[in-house]
NUROFI-595190 format. One record per residue (C-alpha): residue number from 1; residue in three letters; x, y, z; chain. Coordinates in steps of 0.1 Angstrom, whole numbers. Layout:
REM residues N
[NUM 'ALA' [X Y Z] 'A']
...
***
This chain:
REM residues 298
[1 'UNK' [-202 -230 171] 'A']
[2 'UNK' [-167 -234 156] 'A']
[3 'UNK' [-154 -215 124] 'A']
[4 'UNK' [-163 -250 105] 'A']
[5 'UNK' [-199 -245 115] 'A']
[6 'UNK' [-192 -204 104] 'A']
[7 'UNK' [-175 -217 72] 'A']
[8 'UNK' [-203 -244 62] 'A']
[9 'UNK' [-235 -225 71] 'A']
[10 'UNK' [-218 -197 42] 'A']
[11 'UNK' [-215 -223 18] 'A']
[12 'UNK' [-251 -232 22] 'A']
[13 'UNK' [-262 -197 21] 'A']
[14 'UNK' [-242 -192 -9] 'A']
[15 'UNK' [-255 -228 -23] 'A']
[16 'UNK' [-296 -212 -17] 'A']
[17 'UNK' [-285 -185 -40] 'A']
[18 'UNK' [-260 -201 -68] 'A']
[19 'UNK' [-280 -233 -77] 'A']
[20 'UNK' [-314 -215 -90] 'A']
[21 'UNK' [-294 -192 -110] 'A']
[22 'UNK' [-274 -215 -122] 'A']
[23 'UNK' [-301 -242 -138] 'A']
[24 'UNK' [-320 -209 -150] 'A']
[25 'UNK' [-293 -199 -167] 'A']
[26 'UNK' [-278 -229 -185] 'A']
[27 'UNK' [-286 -264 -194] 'A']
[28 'UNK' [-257 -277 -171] 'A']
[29 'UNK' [-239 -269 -141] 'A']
[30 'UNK' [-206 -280 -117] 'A']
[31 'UNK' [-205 -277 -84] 'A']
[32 'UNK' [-171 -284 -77] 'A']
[33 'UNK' [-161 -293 -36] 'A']
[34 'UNK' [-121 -294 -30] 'A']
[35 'UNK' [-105 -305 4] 'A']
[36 'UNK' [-74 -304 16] 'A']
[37 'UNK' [-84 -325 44] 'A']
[38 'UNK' [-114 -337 62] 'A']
[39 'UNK' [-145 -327 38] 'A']
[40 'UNK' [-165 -318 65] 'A']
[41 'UNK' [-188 -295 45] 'A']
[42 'UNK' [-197 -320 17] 'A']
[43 'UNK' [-223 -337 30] 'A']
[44 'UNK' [-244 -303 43] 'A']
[45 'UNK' [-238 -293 2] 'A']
[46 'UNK' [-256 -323 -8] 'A']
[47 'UNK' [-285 -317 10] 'A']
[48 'UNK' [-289 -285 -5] 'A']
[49 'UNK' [-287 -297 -36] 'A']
[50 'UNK' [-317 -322 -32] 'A']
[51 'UNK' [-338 -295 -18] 'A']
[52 'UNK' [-338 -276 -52] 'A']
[53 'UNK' [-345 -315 -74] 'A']
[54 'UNK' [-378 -297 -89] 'A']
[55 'UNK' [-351 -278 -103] 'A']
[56 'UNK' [-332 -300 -128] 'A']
[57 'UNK' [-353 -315 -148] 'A']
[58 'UNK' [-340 -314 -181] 'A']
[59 'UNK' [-312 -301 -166] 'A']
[60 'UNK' [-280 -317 -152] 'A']
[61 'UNK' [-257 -311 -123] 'A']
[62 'UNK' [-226 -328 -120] 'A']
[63 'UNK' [-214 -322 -84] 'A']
[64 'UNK' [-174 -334 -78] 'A']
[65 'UNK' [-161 -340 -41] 'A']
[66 'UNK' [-121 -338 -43] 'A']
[67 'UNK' [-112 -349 -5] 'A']
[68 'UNK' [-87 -374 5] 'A']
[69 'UNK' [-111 -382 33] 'A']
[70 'UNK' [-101 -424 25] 'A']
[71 'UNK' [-120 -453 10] 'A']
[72 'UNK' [-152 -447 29] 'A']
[73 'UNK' [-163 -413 14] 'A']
[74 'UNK' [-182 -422 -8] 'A']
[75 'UNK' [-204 -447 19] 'A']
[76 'UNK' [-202 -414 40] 'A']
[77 'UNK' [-220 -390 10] 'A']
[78 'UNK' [-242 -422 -2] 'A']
[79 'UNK' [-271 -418 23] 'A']
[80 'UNK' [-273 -382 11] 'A']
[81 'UNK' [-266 -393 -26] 'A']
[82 'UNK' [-296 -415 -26] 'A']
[83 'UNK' [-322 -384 -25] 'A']
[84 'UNK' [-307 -369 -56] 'A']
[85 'UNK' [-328 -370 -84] 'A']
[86 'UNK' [-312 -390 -120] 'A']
[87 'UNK' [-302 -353 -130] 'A']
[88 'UNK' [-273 -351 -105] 'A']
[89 'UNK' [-242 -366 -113] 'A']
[90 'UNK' [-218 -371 -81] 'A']
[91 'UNK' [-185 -379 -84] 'A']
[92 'UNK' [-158 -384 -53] 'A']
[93 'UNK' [-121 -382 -67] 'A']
[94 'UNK' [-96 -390 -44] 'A']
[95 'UNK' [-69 -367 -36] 'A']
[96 'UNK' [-70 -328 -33] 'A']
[97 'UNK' [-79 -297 -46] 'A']
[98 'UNK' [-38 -296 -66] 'A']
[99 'UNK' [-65 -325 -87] 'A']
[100 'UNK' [-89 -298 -91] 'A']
[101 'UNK' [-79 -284 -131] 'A']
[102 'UNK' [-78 -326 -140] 'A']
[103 'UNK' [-117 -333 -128] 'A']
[104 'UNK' [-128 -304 -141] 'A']
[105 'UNK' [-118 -309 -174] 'A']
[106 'UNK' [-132 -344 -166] 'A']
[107 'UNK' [-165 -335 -158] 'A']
[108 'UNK' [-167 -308 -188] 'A']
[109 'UNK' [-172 -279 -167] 'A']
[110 'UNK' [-159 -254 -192] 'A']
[111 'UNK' [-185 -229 -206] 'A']
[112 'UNK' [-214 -235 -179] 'A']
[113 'UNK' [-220 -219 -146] 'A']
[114 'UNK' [-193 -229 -120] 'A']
[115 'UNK' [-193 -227 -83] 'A']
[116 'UNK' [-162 -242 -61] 'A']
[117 'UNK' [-152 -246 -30] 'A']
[118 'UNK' [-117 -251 -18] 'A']
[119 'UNK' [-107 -254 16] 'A']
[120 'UNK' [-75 -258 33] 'A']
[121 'UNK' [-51 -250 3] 'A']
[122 'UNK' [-48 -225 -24] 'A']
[123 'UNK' [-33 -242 -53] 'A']
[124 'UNK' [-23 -218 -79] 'A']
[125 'UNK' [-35 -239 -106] 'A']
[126 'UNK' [-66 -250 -91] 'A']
[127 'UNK' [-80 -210 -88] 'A']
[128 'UNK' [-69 -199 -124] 'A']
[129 'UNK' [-91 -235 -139] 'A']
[130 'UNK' [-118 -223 -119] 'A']
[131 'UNK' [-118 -190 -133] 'A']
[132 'UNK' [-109 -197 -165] 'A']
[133 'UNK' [-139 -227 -170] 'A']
[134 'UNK' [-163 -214 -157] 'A']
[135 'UNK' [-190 -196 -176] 'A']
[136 'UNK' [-199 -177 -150] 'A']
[137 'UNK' [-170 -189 -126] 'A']
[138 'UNK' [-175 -187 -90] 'A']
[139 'UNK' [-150 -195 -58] 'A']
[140 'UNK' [-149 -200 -20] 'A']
[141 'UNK' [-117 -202 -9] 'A']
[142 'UNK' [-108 -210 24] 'A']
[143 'UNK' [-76 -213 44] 'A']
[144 'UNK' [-68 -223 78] 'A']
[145 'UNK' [-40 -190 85] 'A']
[146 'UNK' [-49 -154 88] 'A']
[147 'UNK' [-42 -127 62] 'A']
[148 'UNK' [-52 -120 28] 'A']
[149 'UNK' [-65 -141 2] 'A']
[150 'UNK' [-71 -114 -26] 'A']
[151 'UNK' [-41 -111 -47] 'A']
[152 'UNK' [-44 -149 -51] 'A']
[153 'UNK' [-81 -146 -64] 'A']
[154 'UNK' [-71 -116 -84] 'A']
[155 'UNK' [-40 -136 -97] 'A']
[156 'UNK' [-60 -158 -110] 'A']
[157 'UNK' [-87 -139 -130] 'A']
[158 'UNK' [-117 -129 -103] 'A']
[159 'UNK' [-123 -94 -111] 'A']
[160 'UNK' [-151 -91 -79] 'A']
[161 'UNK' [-133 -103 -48] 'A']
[162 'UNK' [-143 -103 -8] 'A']
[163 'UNK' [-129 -119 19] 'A']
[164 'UNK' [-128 -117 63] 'A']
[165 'UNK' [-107 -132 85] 'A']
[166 'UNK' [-128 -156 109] 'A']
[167 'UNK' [-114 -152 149] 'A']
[168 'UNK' [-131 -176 169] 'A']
[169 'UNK' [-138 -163 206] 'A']
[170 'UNK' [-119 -195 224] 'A']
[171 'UNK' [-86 -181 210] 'A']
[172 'UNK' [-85 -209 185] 'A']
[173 'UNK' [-69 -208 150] 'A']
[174 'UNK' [-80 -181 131] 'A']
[175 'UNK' [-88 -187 96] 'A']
[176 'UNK' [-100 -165 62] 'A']
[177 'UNK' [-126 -173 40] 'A']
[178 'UNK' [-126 -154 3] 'A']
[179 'UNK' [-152 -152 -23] 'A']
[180 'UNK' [-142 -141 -61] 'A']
[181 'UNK' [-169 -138 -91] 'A']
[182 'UNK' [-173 -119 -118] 'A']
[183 'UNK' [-213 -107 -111] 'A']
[184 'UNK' [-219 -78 -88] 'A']
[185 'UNK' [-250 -98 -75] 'A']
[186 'UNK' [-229 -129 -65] 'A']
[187 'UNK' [-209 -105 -43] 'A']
[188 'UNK' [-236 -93 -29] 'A']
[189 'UNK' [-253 -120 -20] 'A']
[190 'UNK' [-219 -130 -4] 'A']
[191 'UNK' [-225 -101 17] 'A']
[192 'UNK' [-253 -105 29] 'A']
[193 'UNK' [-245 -143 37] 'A']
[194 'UNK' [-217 -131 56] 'A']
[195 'UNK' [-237 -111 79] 'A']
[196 'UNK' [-269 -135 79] 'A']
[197 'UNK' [-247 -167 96] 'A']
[198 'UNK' [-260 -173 135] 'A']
[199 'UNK' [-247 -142 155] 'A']
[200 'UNK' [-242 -171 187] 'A']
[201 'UNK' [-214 -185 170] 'A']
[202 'UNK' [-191 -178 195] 'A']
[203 'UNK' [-168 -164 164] 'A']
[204 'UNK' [-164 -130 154] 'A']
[205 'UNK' [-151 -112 121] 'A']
[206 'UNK' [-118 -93 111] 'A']
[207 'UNK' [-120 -72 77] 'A']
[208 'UNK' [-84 -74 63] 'A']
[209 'UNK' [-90 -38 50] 'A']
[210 'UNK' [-96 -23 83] 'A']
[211 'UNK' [-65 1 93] 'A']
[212 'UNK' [-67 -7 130] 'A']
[213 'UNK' [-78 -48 127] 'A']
[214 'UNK' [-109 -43 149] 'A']
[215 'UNK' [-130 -78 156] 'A']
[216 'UNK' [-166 -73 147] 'A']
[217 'UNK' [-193 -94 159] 'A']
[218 'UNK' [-216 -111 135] 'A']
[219 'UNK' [-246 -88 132] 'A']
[220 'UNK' [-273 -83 109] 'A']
[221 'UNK' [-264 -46 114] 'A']
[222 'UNK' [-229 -43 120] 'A']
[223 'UNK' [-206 -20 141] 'A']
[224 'UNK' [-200 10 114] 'A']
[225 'UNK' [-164 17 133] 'A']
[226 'UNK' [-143 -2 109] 'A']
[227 'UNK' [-160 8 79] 'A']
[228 'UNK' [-160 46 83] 'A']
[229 'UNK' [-119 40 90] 'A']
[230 'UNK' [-117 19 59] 'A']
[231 'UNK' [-138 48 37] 'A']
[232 'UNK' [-123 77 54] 'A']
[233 'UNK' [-87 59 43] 'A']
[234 'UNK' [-99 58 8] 'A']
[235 'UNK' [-106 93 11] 'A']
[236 'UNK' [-75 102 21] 'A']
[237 'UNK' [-57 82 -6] 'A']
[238 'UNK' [-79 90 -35] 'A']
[239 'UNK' [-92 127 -25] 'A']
[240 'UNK' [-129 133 -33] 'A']
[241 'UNK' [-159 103 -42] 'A']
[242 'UNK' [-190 106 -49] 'A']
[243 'UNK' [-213 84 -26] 'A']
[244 'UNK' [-221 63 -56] 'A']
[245 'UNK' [-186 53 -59] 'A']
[246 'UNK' [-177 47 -20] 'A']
[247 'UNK' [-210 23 -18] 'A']
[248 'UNK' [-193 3 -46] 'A']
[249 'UNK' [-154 7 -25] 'A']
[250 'UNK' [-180 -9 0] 'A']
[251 'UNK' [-192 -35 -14] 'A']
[252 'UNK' [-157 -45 -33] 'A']
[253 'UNK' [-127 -36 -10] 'A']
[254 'UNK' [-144 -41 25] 'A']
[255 'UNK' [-161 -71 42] 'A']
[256 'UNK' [-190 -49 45] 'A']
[257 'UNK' [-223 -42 24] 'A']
[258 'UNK' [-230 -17 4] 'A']
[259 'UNK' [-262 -7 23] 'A']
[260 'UNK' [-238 -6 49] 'A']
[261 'UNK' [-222 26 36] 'A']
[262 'UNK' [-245 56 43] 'A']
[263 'UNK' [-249 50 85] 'A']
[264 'UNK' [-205 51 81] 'A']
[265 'UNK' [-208 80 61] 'A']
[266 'UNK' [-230 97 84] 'A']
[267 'UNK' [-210 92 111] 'A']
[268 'UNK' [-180 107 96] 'A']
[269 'UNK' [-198 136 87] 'A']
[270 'UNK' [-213 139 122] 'A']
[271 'UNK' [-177 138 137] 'A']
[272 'UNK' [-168 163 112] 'A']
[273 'UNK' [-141 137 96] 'A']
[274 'UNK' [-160 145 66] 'A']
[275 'UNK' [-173 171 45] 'A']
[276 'UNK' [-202 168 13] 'A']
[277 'UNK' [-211 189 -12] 'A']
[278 'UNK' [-235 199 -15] 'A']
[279 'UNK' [-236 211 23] 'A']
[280 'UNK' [-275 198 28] 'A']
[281 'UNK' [-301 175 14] 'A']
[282 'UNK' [-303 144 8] 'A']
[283 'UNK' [-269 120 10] 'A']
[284 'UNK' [-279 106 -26] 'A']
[285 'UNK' [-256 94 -48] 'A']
[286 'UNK' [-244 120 -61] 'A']
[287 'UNK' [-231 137 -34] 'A']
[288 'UNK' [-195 139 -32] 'A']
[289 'UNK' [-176 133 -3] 'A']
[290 'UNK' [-137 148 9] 'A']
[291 'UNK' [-123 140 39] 'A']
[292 'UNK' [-124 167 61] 'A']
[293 'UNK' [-105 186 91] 'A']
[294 'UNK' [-121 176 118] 'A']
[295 'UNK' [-121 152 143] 'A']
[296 'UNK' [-107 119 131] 'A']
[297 'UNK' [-135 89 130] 'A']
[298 'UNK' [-136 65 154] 'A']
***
């Protein structure tokens, strides 16, 4: 499995979990789909969507494909396309996601749930119409380079942001995928996506937070290693947290989840890293943690 099968088995994930909030919430939706290339994901998207058609009635999606994927697109999306019920409104605009602030305006996508993919390019422009239009706005970026993504997704108004590095096994290009919102259950959902995808990928993760850049392998229970690092760094930068507050570091600085956060910290207290207060009991949240004088974590 290459990082486009890693990369469109998220988007479906995160599809399952947008669409019924989104027709529960409003009378109208966009699901907005933005290639810089080949739109190799649009046609899995689709399908999703006509797995929820109980869904719309009296409702209405209007789904946009951006892609300059030529003049037979829209014969390519039409098999799919044909399964959608009258509620769901598909339109393929030729070009790329630099078009993205024109269609949505277009379509009328401001002040109704928003969810967008863009892949291969990270227009300025395109991010801050996302996040500006959408009533709740949400974004997966994607981009065929490694390094961060988050300044650009903060840049552009996504308060909530997440993002890992995807580095297949083969040695082939590396790229990052990003997720911004403004809902602390989006991001969460996005989390547990992440870690959900098929562990037999043959590609493994790189959190852009970790100090030392470890690769983790896909894992519905992932190495802690990189995660007691990235909390034991906080530590050291901000001096005492509560566990309350490092489960939410968790859960918005790190690729991790925020259930993830208590087997780190118990680690790091373990290796003496660490220290709580108090000294015993239960590791609720309201315990605060200070990094210690002990053995560093590994």
């Amino acid at each position: 499995m290459s990082t486009d099968a890693v990369l469109r088995e998220l988007l479906v994930r995160q599809l399952d979990h947008w669409l019924p909030g989104a027709m529960h919430r409003s009378r109208r939706a966009t699901l907005a789909l933005a290639y810089a290339g080949d739109p190799d994901t649009a046609e899995a998207a689709l399908r999703v969507v006509a797995e929820f058609a109980d869904r719309f009635r009296g409702r209405r999606l209007t789904v946009l494909v951006l892609a300059g994927g030529g003049p037979d697109l829209p014969a390519r999306l039409g098999a799919v396309e044909a399964t959608l019920p009258a509620d769901v409104a598909v339109h393929v605009v030729p070009g790329d996601p630099a078009r993205l602030p024109v269609a949505l305006k277009a379509a009328g996508a401001a002040g109704a749930p928003l969810l967008a993919l863009v892949d291969g390019a990270v227009p300025e422009a395109a991010l801050r119409a996302v996040a500006a239009g959408g009533r709740p706005a949400e974004l997966l970026l994607t981009a065929g380079t490694s390094g961060t993504l988050r300044p650009a997704l903060e840049a552009a108004g996504f308060p909530l942001v997440s993002e890992v590095e995807l580095v297949p096994a083969d040695g082939s290009t590396t790229r990052t995928v990003a997720f911004g919102t403004g809902l602390d259950k989006s991001l969460e959902a996005f989390k547990d996506t992440l870690w959900a995808v098929d562990e037999f990928a043959g590609v493994r993760y790189r959190d852009p937070a970790d100090p030392a850049g470890g690769l983790l392998d896909i894992a519905l229970h992932p190495d802690p290693a990189p995660l007691r690092r990235e909390l034991l760094a906080e530590l050291t930068r901000s001096g005492p947290r509560t566990v309350t507050e490092l489960r939410r570091h968790t859960v918005t600085a790190t690729a991790y989840r925020a259930t993830d956060t208590l087997a780190a910290l118990t680690g790091l207290l373990h290796s003496g890293a660490v220290t709580r207060n108090p000294a015993e009991g239960r590791l609720g949240g309201d315990v605060v943690i200070s990094a210690g004088t002990g053995r560093p974590a590994a």
